[in-house]
VOGU-3710 file (C-alpha; in Angstrom, 3 decimals, decimal comma):
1> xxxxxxxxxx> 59,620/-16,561/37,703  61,754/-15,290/40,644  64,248/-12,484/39,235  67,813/-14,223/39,769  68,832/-11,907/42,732  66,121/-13,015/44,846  66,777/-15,189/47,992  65,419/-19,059/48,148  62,331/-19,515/50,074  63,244/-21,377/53,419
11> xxxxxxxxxx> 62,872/-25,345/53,242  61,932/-27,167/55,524  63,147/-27,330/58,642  65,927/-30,663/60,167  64,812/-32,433/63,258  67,873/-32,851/64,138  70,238/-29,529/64,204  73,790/-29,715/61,785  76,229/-26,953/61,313  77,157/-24,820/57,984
21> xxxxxxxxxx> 81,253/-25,831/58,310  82,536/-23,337/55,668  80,319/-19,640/55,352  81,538/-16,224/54,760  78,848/-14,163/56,637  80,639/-10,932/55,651  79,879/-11,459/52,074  75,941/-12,265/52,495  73,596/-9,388/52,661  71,973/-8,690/55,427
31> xxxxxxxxxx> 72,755/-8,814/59,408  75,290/-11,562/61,167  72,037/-11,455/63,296  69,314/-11,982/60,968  71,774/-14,399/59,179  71,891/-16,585/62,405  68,055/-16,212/63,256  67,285/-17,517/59,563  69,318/-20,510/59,650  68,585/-21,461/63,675
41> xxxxxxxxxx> 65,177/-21,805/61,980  65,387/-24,451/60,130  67,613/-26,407/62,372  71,468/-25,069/61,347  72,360/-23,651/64,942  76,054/-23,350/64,520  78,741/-21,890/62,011  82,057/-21,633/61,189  82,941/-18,110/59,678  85,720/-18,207/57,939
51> xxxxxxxxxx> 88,544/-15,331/56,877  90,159/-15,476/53,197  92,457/-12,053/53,831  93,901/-10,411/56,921  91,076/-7,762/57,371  88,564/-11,063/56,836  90,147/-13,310/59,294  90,156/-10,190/61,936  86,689/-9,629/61,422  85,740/-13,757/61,545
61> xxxxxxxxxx> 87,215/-13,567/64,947  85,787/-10,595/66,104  82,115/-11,808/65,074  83,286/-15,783/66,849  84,083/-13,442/69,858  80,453/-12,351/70,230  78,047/-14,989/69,373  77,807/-18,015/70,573  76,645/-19,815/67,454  79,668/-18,622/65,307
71> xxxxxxxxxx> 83,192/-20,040/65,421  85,684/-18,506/63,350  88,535/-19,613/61,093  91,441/-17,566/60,184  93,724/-17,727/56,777  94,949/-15,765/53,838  93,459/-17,812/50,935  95,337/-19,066/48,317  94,405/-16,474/45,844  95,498/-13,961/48,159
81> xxxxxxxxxx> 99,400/-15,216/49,428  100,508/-14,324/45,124  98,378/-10,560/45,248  100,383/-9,620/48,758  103,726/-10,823/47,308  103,567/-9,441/43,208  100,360/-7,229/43,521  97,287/-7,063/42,405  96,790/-4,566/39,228  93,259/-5,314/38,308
91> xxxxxxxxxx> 92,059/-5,119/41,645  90,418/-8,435/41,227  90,330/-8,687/45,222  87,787/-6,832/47,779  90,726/-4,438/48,461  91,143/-3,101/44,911  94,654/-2,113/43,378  97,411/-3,188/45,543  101,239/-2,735/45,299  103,589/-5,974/44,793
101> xxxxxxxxxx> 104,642/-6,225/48,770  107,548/-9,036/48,230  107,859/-11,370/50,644  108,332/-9,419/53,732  104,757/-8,152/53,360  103,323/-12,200/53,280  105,266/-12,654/56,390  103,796/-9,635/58,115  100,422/-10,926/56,791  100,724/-14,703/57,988
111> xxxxxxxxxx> 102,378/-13,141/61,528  98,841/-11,448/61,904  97,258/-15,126/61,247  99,540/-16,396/63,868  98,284/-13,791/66,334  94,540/-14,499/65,589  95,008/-18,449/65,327  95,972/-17,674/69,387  92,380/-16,953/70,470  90,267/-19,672/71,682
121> xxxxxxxxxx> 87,466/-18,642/69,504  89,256/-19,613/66,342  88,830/-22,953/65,729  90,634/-22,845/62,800  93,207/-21,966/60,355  91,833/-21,721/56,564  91,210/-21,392/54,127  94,412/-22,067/53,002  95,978/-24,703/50,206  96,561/-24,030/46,473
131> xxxxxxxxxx> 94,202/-22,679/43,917  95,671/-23,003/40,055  92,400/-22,451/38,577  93,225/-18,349/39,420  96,697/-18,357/40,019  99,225/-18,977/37,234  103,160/-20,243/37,608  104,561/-16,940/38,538  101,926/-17,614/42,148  102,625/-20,902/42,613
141> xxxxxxxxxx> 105,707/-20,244/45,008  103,917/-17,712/47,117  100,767/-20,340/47,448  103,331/-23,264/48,535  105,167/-21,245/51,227  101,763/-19,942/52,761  100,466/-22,976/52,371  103,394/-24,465/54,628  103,174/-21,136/56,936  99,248/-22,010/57,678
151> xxxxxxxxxx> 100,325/-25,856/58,381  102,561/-24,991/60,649  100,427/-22,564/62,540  97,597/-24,853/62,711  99,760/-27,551/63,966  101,219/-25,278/66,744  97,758/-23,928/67,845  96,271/-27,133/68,016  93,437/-26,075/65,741  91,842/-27,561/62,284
161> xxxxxxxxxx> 93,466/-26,806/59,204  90,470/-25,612/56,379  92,008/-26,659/52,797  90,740/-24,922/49,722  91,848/-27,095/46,928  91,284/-26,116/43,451  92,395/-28,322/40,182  95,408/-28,882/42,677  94,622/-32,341/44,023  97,900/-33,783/43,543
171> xxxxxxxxxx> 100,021/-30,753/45,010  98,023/-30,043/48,055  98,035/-33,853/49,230  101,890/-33,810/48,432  102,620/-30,702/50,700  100,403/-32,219/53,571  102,471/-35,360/53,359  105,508/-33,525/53,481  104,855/-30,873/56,241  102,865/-33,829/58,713
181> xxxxxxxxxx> 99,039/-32,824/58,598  97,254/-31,143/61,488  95,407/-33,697/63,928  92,253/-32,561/61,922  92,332/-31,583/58,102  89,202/-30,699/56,250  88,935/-30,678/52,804  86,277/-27,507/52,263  84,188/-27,835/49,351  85,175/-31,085/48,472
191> xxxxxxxxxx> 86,216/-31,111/44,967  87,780/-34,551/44,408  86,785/-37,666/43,066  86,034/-41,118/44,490  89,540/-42,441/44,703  90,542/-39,222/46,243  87,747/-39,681/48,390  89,724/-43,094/49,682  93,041/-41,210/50,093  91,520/-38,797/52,415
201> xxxxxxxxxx> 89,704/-41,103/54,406  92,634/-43,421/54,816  94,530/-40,102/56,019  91,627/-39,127/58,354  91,090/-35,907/56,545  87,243/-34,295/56,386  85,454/-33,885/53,234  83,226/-30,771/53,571  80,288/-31,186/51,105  78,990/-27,813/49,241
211> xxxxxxxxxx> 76,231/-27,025/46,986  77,994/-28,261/44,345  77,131/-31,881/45,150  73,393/-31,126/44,055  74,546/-29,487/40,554  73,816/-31,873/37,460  77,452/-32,212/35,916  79,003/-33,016/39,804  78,626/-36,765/39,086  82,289/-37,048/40,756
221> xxxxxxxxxx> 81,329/-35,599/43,970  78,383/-37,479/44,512  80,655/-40,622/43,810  83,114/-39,359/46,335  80,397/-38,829/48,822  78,789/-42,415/48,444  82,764/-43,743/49,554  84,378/-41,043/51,783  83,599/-42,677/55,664  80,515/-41,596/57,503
231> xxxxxxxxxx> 82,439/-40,181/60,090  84,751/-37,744/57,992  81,747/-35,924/56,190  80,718/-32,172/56,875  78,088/-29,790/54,811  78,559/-26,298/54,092  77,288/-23,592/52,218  80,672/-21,906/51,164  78,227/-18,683/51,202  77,561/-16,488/49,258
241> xxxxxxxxxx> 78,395/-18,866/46,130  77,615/-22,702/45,574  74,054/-22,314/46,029  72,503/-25,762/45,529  69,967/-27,013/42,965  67,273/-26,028/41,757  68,131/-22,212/43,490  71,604/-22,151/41,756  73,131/-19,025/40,430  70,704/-17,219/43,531
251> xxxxxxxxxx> 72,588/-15,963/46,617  73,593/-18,894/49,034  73,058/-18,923/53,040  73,767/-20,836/56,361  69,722/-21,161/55,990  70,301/-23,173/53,100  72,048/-26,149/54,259  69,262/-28,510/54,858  68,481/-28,720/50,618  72,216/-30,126/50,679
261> xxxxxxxxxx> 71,696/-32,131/53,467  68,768/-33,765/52,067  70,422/-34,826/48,394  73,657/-35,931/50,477  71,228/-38,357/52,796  69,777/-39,508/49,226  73,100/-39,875/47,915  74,099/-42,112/50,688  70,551/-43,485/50,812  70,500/-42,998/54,312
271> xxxxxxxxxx> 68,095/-41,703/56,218  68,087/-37,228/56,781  67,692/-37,560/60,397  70,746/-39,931/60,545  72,585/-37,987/58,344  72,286/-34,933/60,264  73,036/-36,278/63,497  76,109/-37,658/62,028  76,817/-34,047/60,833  76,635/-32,368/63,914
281> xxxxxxxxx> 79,570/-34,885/65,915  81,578/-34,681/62,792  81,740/-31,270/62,696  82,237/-30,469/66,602  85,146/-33,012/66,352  86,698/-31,513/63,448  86,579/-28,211/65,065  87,198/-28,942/68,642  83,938/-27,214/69,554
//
């Protein structure tokens, strides 16, 4: 048996070339180079990286600025708006033990996501949204007011807004509606059902499949994936996590994406090679690439 640590073996390769829409290269063990090579190799040739914290979002850019292959997306997650504002005690964040900053320091923190959402290499601004699976009430007003702040700076920037939306369906759909969505929305890691599914495609938002899709108990988001629109679907690895059936619970990569691709083309019961080449457009029009 391989120990749990170990990387999947590489499958096969796609004919026809898709990109990973959602991966966190700065999380995944070795180079952003040997990352790239890996995936290029079995037919994922593009990525977006994308930024969850200030330092994050810096380095996303920085990495967008110097390879072709990468485009980067910019944000303070959800998880992160309620640490800057009341703290962080536990250190449950890559940055360890921080100091309640209030609300000046989230403002200092979303002006430096306003600076980076300038550059023409960032394609977009996420992830962003509302997360109450980690975040209790006392972070719910910090989540909604970044949330906004990221809307608003996508909107102004002319560049896709990345939504990470967890057990907060209702709320994150209600605070698009009121702030006017971004010309392109995608819904990373798609976490809805099928009649969520219809919402977002009758609001022209992307749903960005994961890993997840393959897992045995994700009946709902292989439902959702059999009615959102051909034309609003994405794959990503969300990498490091989400690795998809049968290497779950085993680090995830860009390389990975073609064992999603293939269970979403027999979701749809369409064929992989249609699929990808579907993929590919929806993904270069979502992020203006």
């Amino acid at each position: 048996m391989p120990s749990h640590a170990e990387a999947p073996p590489l499958p096969e390769p796609l004919r026809v070339p898709v990109a990973d829409s959602h991966t966190h290269l700065d999380m995944q063990s070795g180079t952003v180079e040997e990352g790239l090579a890996k995936a290029a190799s079995v037919g994922v040739t593009t990525v977006v990286q994308v930024g969850c914290d200030v330092r994050g979002s810096q380095w996303a850019a920085d990495t967008a600025a110097r390879y072709d292959a990468v485009h980067a997306a910019v944000a303070l997650h959800p998880n992160e708006a309620p640490r800057i504002v009341h703290g962080d005690p536990d250190g449950w964040s890559r940055q360890g033990e921080r100091e309640a900053g209030g609300a000046a320091a989230l403002d200092e923190a979303l002006a430096e996501i306003d600076r980076l959402a300038a550059l023409p290499h960032v394609k977009g601004v996420g992830e962003t949204g509302l997360d109450y699976f980690r975040t209790g009430e006392e972070g719910k007003a910090a989540q909604e007011h970044s949330f906004r702040a990221h809307i608003e700076i996508a909107k102004r920037h002319g560049k896709a807004l990345v939504i990470h939306d967890r057990e907060a369906h209702a709320d994150v759909l209600r605070v698009l509606k009121e702030e006017g969505a971004p010309e392109r929305t995608v819904f990373h890691c798609y976490s809805g059902d099928a009649d969520m599914a219809e919402v977002c495609a009758r609001a022209g938002y992307f749903m960005s499949f994961a890993g997840n899709v393959t897992f045995k108990n994700a009946q709902n988001l292989r439902d959702a994936l059999a009615v959102a629109p051909l034309e609003l679907v994405l794959v990503e690895t969300d990498a490091p996590f989400l690795t998809p059936a049968p290497y779950r619970g085993r680090p995830n990569a860009p390389y990975l994406v073609p064992v999603t691709v293939r269970a979403m083309a027999a979701v749809r019961g369409i064929d992989e090679d249609t699929l990808a080449t579907a993929l590919a457009a929806n993904t270069a029009r979502a992020f203006g690439y």
